[in-house]
N, CA, C and O atoms as a GROMACS GRO file, in nm:
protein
  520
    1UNK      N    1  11.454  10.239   9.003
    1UNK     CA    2  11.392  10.262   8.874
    1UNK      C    3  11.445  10.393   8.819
    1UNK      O    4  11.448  10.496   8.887
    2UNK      N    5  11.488  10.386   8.689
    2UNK     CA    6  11.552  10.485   8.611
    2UNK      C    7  11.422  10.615   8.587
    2UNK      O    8  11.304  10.587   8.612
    3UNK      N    9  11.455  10.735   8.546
    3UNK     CA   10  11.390  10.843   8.506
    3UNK      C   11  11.337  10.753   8.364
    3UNK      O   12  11.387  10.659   8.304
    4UNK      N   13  11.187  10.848   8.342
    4UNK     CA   14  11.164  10.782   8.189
    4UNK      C   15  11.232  10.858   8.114
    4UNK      O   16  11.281  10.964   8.154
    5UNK      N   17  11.245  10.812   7.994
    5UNK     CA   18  11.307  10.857   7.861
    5UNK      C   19  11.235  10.957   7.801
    5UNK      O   20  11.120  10.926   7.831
    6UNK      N   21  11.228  11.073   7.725
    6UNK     CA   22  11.195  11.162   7.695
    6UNK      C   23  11.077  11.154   7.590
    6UNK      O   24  11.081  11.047   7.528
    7UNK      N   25  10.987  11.226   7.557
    7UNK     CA   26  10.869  11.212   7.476
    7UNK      C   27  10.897  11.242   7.322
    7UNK      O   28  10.822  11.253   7.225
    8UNK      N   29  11.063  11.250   7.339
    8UNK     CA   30  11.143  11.332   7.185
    8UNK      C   31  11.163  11.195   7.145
    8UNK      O   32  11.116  11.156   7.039
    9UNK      N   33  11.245  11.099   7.239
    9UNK     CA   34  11.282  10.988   7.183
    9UNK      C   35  11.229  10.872   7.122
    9UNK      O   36  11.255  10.794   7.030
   10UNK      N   37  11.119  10.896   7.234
   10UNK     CA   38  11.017  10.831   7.181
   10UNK      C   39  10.906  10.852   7.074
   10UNK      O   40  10.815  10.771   7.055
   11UNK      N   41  10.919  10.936   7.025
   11UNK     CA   42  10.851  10.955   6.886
   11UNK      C   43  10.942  10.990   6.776
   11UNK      O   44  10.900  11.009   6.662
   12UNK      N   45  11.064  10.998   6.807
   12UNK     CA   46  11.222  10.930   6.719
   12UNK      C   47  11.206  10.770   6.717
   12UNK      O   48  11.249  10.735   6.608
   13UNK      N   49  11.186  10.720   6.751
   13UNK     CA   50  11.170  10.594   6.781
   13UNK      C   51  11.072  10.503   6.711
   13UNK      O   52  11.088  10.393   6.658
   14UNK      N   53  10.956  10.588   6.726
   14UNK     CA   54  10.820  10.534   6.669
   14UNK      C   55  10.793  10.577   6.494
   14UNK      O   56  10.737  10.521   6.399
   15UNK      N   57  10.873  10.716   6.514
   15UNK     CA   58  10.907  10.761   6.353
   15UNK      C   59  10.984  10.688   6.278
   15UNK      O   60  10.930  10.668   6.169
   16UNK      N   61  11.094  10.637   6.287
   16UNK     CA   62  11.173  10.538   6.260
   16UNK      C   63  11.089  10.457   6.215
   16UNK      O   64  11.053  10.464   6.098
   17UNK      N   65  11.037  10.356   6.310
   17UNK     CA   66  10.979  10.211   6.234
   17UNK      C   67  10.883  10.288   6.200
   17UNK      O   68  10.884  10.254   6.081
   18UNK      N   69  10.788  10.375   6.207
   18UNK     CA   70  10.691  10.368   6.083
   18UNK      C   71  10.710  10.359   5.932
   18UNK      O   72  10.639  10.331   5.836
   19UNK      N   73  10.888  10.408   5.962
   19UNK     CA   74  10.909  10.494   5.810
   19UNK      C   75  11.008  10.327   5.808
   19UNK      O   76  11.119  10.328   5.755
   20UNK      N   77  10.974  10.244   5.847
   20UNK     CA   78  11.041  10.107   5.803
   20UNK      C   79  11.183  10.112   5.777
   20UNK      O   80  11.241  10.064   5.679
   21UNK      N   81  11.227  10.166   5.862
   21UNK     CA   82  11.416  10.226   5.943
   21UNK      C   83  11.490  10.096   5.965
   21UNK      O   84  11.606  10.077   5.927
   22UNK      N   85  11.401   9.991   6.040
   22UNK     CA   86  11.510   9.872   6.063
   22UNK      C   87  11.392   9.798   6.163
   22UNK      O   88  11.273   9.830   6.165
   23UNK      N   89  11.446   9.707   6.232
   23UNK     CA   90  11.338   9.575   6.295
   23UNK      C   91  11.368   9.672   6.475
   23UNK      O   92  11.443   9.759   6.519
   24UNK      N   93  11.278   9.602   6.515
   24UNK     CA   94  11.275   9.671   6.692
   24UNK      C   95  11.429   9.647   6.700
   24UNK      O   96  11.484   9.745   6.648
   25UNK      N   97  11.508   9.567   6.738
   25UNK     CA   98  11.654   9.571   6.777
   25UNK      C   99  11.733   9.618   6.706
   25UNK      O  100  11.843   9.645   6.754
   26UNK      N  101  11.711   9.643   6.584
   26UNK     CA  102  11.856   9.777   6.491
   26UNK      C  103  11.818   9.862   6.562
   26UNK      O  104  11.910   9.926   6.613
   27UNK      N  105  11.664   9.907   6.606
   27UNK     CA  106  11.617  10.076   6.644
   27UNK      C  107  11.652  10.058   6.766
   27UNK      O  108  11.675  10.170   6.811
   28UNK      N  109  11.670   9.973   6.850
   28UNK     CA  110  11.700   9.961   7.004
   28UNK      C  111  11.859  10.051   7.044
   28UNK      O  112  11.889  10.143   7.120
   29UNK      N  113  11.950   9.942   6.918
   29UNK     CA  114  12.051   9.995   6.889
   29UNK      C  115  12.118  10.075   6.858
   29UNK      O  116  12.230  10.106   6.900
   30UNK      N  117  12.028  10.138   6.742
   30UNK     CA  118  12.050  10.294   6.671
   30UNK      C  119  12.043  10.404   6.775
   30UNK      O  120  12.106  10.509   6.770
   31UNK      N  121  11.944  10.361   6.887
   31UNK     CA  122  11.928  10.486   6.912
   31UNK      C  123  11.944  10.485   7.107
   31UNK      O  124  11.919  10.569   7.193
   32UNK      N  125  11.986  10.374   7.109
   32UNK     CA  126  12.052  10.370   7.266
   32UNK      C  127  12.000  10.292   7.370
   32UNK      O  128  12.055  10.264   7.477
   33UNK      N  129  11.871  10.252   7.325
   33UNK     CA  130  11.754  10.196   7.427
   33UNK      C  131  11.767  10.064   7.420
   33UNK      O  132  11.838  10.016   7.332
   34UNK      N  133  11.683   9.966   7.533
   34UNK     CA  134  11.681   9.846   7.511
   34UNK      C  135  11.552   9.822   7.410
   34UNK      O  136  11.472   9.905   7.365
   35UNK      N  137  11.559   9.673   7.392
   35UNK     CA  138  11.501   9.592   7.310
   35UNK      C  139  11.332   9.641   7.359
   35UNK      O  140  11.252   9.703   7.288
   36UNK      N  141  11.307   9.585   7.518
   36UNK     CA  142  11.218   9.585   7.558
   36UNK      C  143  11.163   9.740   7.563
   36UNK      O  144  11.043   9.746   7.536
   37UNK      N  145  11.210   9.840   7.587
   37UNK     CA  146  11.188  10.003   7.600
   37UNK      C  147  11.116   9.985   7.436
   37UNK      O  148  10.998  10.021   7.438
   38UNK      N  149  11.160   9.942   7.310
   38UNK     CA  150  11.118  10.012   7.174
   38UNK      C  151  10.958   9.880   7.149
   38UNK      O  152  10.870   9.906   7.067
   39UNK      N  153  10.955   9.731   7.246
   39UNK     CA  154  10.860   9.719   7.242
   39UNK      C  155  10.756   9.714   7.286
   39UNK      O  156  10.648   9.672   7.243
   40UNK      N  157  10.793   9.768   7.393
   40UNK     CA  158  10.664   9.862   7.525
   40UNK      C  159  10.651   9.952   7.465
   40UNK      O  160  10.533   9.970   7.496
   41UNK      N  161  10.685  10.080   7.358
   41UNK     CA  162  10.640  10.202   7.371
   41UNK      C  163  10.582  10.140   7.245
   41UNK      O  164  10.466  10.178   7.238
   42UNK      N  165  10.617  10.049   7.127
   42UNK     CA  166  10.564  10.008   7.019
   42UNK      C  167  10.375   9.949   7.065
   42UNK      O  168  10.274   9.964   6.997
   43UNK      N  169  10.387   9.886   7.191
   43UNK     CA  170  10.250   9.787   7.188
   43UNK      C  171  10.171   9.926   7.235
   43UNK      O  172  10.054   9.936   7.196
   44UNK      N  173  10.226  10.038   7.319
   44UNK     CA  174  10.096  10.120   7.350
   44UNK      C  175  10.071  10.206   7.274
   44UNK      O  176   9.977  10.284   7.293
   45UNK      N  177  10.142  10.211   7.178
   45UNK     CA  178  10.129  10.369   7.013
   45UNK      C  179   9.990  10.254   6.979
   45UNK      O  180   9.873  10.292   6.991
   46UNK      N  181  10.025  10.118   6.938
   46UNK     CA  182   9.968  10.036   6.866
   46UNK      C  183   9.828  10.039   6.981
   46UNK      O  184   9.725  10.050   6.916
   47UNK      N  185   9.808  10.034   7.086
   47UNK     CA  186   9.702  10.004   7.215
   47UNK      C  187   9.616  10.163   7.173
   47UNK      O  188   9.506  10.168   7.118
   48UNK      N  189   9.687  10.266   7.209
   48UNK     CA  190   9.630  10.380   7.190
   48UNK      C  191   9.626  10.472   7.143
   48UNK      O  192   9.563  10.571   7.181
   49UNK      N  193   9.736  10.452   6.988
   49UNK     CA  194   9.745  10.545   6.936
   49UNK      C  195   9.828  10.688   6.937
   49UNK      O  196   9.848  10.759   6.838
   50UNK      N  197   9.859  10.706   7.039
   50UNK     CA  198   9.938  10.802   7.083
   50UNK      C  199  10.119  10.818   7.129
   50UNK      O  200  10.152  10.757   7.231
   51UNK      N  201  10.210  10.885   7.064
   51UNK     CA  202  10.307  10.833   7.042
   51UNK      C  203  10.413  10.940   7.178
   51UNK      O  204  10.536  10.944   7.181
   52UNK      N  205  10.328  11.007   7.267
   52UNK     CA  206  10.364  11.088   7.399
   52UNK      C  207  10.355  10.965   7.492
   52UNK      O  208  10.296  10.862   7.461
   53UNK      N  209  10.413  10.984   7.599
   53UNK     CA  210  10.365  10.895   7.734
   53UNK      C  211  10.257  10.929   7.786
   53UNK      O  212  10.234  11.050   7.794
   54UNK      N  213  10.181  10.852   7.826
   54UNK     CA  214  10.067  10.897   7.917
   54UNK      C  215  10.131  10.948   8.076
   54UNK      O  216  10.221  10.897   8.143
   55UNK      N  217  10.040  11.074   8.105
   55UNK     CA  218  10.090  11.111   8.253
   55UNK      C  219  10.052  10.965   8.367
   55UNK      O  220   9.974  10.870   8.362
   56UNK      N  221  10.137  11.006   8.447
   56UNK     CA  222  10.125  10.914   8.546
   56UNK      C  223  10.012  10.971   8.617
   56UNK      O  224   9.984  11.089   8.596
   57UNK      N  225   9.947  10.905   8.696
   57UNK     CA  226   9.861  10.934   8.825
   57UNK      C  227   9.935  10.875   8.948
   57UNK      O  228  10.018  10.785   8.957
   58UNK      N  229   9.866  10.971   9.052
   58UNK     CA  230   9.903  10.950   9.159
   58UNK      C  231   9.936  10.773   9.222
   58UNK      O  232   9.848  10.692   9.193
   59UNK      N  233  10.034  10.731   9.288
   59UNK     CA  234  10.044  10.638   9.350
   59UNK      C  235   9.932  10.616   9.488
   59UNK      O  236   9.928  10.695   9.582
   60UNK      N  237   9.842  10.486   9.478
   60UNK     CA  238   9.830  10.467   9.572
   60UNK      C  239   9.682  10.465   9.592
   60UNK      O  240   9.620  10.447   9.487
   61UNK      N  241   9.603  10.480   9.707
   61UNK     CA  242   9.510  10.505   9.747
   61UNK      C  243   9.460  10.620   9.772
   61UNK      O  244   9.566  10.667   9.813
   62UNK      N  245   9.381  10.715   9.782
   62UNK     CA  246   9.344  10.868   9.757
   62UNK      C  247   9.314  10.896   9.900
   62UNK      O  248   9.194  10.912   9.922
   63UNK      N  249   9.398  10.908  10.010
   63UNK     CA  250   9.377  10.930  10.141
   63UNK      C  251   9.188  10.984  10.173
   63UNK      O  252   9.106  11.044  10.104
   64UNK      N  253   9.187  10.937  10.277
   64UNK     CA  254   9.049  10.931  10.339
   64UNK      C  255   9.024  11.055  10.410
   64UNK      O  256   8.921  11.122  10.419
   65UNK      N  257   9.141  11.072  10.457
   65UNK     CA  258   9.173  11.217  10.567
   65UNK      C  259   9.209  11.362  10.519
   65UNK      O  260   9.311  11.425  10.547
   66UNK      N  261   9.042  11.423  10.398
   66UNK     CA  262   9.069  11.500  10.393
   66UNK      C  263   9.072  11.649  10.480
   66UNK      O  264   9.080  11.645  10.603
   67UNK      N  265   9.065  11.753  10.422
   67UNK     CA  266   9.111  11.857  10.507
   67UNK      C  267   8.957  11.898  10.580
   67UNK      O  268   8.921  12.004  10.630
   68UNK      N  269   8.916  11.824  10.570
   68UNK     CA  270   8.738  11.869  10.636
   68UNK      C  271   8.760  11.798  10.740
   68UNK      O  272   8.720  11.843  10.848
   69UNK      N  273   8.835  11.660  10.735
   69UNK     CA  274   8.783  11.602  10.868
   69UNK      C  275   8.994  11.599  10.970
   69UNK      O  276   9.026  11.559  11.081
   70UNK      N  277   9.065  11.654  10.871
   70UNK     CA  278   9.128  11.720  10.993
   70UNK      C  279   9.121  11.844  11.049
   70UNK      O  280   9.201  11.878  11.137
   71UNK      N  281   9.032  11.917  11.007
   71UNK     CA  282   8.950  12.022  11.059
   71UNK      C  283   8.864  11.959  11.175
   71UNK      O  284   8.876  12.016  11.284
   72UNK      N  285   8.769  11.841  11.168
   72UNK     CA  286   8.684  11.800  11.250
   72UNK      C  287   8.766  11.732  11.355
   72UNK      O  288   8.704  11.708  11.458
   73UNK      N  289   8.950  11.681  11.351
   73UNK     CA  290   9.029  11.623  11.424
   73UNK      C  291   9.043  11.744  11.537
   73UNK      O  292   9.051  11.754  11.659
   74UNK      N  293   9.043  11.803  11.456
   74UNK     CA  294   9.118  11.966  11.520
   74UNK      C  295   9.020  11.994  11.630
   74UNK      O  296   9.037  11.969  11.750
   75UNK      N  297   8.926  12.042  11.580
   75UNK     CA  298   8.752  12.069  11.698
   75UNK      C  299   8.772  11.993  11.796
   75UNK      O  300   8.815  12.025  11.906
   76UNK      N  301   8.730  11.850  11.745
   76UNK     CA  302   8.739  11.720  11.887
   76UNK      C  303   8.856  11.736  11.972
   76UNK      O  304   8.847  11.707  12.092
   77UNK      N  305   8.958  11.776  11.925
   77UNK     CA  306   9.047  11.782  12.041
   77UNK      C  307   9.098  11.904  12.105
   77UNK      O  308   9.194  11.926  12.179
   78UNK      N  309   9.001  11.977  12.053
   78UNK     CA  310   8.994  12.148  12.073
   78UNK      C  311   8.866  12.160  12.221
   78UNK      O  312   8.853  12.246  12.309
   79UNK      N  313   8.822  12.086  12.205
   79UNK     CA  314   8.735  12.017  12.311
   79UNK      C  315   8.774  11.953  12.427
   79UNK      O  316   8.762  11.976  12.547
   80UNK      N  317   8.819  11.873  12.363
   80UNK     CA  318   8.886  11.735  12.464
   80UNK      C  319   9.006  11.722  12.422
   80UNK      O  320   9.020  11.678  12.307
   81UNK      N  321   9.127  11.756  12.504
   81UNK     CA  322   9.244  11.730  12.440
   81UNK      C  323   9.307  11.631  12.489
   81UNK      O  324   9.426  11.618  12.461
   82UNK      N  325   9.252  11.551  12.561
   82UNK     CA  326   9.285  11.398  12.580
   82UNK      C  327   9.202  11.318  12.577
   82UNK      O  328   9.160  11.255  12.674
   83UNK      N  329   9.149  11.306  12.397
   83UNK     CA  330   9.080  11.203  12.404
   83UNK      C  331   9.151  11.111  12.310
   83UNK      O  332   9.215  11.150  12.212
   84UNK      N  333   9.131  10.945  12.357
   84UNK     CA  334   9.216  10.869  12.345
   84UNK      C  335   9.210  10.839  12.184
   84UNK      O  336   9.124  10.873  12.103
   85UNK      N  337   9.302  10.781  12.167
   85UNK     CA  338   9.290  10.744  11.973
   85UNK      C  339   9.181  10.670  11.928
   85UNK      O  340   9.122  10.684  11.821
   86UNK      N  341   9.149  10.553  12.059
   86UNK     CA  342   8.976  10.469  12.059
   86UNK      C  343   8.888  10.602  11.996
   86UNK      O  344   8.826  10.594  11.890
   87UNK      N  345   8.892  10.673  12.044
   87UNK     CA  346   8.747  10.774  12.095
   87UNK      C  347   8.741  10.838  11.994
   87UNK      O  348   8.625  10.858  11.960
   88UNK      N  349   8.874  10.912  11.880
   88UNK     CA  350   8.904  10.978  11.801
   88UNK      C  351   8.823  10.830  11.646
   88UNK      O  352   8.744  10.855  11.556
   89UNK      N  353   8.868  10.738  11.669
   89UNK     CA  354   8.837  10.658  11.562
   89UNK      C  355   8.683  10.618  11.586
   89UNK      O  356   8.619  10.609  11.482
   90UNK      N  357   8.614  10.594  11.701
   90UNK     CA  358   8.464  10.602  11.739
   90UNK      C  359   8.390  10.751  11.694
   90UNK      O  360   8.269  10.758  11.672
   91UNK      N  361   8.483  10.870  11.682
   91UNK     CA  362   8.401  10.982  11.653
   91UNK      C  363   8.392  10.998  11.462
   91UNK      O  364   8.303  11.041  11.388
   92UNK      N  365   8.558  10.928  11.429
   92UNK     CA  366   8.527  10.933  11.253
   92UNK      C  367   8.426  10.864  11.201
   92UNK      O  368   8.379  10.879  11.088
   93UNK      N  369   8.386  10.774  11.300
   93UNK     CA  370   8.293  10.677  11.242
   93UNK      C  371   8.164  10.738  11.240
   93UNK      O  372   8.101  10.728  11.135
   94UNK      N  373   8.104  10.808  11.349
   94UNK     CA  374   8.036  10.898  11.284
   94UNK      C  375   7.998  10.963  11.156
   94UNK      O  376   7.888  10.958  11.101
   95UNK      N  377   8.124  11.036  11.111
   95UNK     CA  378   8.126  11.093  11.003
   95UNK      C  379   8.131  11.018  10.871
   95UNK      O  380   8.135  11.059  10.755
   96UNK      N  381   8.130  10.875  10.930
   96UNK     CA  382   8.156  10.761  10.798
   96UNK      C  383   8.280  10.778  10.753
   96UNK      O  384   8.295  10.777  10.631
   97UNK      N  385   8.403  10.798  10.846
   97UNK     CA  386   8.540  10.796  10.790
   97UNK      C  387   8.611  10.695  10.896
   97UNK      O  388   8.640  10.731  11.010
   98UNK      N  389   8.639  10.541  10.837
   98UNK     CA  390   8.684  10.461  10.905
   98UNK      C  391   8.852  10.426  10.886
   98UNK      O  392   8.892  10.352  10.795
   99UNK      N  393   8.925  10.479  10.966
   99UNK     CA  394   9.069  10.457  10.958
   99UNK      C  395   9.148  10.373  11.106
   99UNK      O  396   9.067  10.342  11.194
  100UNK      N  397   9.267  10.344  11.128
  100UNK     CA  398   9.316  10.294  11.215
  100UNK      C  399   9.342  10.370  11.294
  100UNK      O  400   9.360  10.491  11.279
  101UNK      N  401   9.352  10.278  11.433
  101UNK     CA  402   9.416  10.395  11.503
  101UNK      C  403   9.562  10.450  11.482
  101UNK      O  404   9.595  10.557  11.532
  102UNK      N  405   9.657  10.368  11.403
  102UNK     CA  406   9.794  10.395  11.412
  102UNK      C  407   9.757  10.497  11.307
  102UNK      O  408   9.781  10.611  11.347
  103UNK      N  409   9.696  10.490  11.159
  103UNK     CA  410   9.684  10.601  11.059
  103UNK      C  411   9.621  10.746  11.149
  103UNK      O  412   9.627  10.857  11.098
  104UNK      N  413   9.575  10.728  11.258
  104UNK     CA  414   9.529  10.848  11.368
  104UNK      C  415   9.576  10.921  11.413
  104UNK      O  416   9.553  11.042  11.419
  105UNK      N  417   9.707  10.815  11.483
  105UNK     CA  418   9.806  10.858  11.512
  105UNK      C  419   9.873  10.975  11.389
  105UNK      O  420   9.842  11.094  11.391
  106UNK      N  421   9.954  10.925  11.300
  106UNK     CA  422  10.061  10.935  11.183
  106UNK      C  423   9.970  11.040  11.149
  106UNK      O  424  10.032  11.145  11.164
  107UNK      N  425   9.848  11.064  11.110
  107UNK     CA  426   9.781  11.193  11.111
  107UNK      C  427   9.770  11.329  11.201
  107UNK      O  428   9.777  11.449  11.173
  108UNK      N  429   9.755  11.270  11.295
  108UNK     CA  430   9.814  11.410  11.418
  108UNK      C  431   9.912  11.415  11.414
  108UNK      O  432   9.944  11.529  11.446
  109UNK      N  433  10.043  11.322  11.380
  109UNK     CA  434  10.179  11.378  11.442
  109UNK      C  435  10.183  11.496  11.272
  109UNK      O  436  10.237  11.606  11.265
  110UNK      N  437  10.112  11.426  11.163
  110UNK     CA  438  10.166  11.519  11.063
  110UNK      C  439  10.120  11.684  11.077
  110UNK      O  440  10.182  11.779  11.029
  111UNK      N  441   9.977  11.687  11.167
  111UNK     CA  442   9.928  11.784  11.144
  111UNK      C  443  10.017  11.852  11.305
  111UNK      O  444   9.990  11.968  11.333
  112UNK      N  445  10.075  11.807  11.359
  112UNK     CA  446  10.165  11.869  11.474
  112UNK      C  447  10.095  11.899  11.612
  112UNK      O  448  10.126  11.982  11.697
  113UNK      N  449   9.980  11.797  11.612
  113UNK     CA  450   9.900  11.839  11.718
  113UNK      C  451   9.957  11.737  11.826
  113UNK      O  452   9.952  11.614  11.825
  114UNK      N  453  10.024  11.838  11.933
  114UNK     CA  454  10.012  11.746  12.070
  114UNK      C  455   9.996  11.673  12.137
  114UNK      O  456  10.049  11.715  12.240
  115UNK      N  457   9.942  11.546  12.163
  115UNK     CA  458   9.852  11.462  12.230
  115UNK      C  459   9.909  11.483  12.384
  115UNK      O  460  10.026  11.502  12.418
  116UNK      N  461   9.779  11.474  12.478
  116UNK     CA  462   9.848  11.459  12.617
  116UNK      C  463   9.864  11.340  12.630
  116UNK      O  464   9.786  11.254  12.588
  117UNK      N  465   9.990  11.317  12.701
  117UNK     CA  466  10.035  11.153  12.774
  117UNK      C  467  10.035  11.158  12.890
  117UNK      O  468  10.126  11.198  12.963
  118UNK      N  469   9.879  11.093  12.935
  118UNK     CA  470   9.863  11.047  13.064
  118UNK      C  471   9.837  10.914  13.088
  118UNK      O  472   9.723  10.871  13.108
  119UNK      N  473   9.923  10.856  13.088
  119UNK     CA  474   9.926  10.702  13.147
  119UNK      C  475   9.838  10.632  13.272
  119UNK      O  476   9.840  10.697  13.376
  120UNK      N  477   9.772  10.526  13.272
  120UNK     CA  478   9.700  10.496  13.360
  120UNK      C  479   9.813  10.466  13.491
  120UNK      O  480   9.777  10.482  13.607
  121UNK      N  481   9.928  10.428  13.461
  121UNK     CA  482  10.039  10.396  13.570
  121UNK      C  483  10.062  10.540  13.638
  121UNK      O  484  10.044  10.559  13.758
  122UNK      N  485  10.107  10.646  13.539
  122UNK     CA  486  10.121  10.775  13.628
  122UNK      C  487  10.025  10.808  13.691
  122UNK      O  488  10.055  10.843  13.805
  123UNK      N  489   9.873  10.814  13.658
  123UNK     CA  490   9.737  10.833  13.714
  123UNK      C  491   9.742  10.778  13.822
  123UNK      O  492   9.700  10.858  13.906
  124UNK      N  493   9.782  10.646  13.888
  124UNK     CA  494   9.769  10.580  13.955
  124UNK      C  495   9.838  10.630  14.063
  124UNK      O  496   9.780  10.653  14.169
  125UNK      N  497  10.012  10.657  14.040
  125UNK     CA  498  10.141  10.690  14.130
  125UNK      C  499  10.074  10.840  14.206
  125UNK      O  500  10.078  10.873  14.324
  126UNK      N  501  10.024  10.900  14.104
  126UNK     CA  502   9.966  11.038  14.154
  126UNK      C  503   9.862  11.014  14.257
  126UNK      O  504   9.885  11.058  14.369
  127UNK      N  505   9.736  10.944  14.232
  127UNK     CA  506   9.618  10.928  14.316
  127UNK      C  507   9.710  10.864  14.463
  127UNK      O  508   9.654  10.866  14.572
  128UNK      N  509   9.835  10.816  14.451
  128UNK     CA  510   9.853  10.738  14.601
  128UNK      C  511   9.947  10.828  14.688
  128UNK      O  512   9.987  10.802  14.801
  129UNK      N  513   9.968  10.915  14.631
  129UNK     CA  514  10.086  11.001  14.668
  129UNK      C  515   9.981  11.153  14.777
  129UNK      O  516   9.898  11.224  14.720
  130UNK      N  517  10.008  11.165  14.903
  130UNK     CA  518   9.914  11.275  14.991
  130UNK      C  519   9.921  11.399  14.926
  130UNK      O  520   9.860  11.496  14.971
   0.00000   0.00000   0.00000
């Protein structure tokens, strides 16, 4: 997807046909854009009046994991530093913050916290060994 087009052009654009310059495709032409660019920015002047782009908002979903409860990630494993990703997603729930364990994961590795890796197989090799 291309950069948008500038908020100059587009009210070059919209100035034009108001001032009855030529039909959407002379102005497409005149001034560099496609057909469809002069009647998308035409239906939302006409929708809302306003001849700027509207800002974008954020993409997406508004993460769950704010900085309070990777603060509260931080404690729990400031505590217990091997507690398992189960135990970590049983304690958000507490707090009424329900996420996966893989988003648990991808959350500690962002915040750079450690996890210990103790495997029930190494646990095992160790307990048999004198």
């Amino acid at each position: 997807m291309g950069r948008p087009l500038s908020d100059d052009l587009r009210c070059r654009v919209l100035d034009a046909y108001e001032r009855k310059e030529g039909s959407q495709s002379k102005l497409a032409a005149r001034f560099g854009v496609g057909f469809d660019y002069v009647h998308k920015i035409l239906r939302h002047w006409r929708r809302s009046g306003q001849k700027e782009r509207t800002p974008q908002s954020r993409h997406g979903r508004v993460s769950k994991v704010t900085e309070p409860v990777k603060s509260q990630l931080r404690d729990w494993l400031r505590e217990q530093p091997d507690k398992t990703l189960a135990e970590l997603s049983a304690d958000l729930r507490t707090i009424d913050v329900r996420i996966s364990k893989s988003r648990i994961s991808q959350v500690l590795q962002s915040m750079q916290l450690g996890r210990k890796k103790n495997s029930s197989r190494s646990r095992a090799r160790r307990g048999s060994q004198p």
